[in-house]
NULOGU-34619 format. One line per 4 residues: their letters; for each residue x, y, z of C-alpha. Coordinates in nm, 4 decimals. Example, Ala and Ser with C-alpha at 12.3 -4.5 7.8 and 13.67 -1.06 7.14 Angstrom:
BEGIN
as	1.2300:-0.4500:0.7800 ~ 1.3670:-0.1060:0.7140
REM end
This chain:
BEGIN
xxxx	9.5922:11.6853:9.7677 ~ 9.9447:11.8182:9.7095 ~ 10.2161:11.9261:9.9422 ~ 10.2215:12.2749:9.8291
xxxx	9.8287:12.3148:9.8792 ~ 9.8764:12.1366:10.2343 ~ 10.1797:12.4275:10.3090 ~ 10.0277:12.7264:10.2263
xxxx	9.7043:12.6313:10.4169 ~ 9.9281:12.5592:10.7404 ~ 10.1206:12.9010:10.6696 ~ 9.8052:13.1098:10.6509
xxxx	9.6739:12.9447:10.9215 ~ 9.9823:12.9356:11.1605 ~ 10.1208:13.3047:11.0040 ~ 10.4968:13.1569:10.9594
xxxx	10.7282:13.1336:10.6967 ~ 10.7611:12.9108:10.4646 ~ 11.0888:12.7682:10.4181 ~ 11.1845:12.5564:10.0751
xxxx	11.4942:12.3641:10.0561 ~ 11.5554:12.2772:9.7134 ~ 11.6960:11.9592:9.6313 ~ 11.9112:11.7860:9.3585
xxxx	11.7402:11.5144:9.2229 ~ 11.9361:11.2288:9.0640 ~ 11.8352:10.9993:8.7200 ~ 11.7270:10.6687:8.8960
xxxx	11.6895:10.3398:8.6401 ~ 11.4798:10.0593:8.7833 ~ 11.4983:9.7120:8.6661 ~ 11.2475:9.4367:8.6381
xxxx	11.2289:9.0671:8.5796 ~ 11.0760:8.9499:8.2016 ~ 10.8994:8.7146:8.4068 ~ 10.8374:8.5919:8.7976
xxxx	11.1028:8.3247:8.9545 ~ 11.0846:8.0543:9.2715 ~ 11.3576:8.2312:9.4058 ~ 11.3732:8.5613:9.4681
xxxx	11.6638:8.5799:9.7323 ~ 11.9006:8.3912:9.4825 ~ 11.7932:8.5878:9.1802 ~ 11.8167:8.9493:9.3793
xxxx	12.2210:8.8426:9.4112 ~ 12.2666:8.7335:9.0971 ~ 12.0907:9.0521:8.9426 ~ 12.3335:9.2695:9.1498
xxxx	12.6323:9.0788:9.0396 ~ 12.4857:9.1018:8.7158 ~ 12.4601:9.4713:8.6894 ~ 12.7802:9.5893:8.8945
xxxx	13.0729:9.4837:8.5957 ~ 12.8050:9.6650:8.3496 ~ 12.7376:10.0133:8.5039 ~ 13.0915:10.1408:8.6236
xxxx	12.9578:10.3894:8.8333 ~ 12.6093:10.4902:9.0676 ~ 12.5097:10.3117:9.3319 ~ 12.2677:10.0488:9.3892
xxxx	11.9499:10.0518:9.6027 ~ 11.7641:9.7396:9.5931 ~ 11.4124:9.6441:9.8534 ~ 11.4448:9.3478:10.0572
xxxx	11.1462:9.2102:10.2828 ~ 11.3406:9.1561:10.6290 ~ 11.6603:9.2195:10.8323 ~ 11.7840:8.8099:10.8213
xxxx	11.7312:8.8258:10.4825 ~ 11.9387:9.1215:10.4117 ~ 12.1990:9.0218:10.6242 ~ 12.2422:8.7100:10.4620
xxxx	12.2905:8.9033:10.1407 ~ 12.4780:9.1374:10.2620 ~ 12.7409:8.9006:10.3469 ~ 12.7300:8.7018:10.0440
xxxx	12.7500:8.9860:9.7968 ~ 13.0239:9.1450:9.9793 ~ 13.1945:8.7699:9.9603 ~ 13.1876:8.8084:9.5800
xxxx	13.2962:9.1333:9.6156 ~ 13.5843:9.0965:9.8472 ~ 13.8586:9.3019:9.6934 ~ 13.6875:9.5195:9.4971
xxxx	13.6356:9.8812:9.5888 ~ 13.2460:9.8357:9.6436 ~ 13.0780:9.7726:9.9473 ~ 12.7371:9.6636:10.0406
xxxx	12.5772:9.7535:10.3244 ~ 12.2384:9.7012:10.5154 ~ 11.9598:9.9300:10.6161 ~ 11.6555:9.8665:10.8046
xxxx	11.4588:10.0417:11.0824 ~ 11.6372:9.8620:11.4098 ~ 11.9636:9.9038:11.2478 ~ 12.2421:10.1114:11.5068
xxxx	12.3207:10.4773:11.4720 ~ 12.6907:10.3961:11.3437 ~ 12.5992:10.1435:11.0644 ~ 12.3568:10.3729:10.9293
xxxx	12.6172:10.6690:10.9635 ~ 12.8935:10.4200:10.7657 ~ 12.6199:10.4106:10.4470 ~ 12.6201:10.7680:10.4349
xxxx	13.0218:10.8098:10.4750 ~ 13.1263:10.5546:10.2859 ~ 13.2686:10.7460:9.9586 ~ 13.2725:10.4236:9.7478
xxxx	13.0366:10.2805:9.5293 ~ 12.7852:10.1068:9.7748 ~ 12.5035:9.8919:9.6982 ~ 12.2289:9.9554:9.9773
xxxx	11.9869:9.6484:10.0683 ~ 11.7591:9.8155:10.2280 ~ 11.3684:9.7471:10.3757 ~ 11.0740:10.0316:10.2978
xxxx	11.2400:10.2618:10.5514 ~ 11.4637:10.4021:10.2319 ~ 11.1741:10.5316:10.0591 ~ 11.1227:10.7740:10.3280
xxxx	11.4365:10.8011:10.5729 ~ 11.7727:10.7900:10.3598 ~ 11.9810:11.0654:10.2058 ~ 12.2554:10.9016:10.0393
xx	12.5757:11.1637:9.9283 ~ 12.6981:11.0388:9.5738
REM end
């Protein structure tokens, strides 16, 4: 059933207002593998080095299974990238207040590794 069905039936029946925040919606380009590979981990970094020199600007998003594992790429992408103005950060549910708040302020081009939580729980300001 759709939101906007779900809404009005919880208006009618609560007698509030509905409020609607309209939002900006950005162009998002996904990329997938021809075919599968024995190693995801390595071939996730070498896909992000892969597309940063190509696209000069957007960010990056990219779904990881588990904190170690995004650590661990987090620090090895940003060793590539050491230098450069872009920074890649981490983002997972048990992640502290101020990392996630650095994501968000962070003005530069950012590549987020992030778990499921991003599909419902990020805003990111381009």
């Amino acid at each position: 059933m759709s939101a906007t069905l779900e809404s009005i039936k919880l208006v009618n029946y609560f007698k509030c207002p509905l409020i609607t925040i309209k939002t900006q919606k950005f162009e998002v380009e996904e990329h997938y593998l021809d075919e599968p590979v024995n190693d995801n981990y390595q071939m996730t970094i070498d896909t992000i080095l892969d597309i940063l020199p190509k696209y000069k600007n957007g960010n990056i998003l990219v779904f990881m299974s588990g904190a170690n594992e995004i650590n661990k790429a987090v620090d090895e992408c940003n060793s590539y990238l050491e230098g450069s103005n872009i920074k890649v950060f981490p983002l997972y549910g048990n992640l502290n207040f101020k990392n996630q708040r650095e994501i968000i302020e962070n003005k530069n081009r950012k590549v987020i590794l992030a778990t499921n939580i991003a599909e419902t729980a990020l805003i990111i300001k381009t």
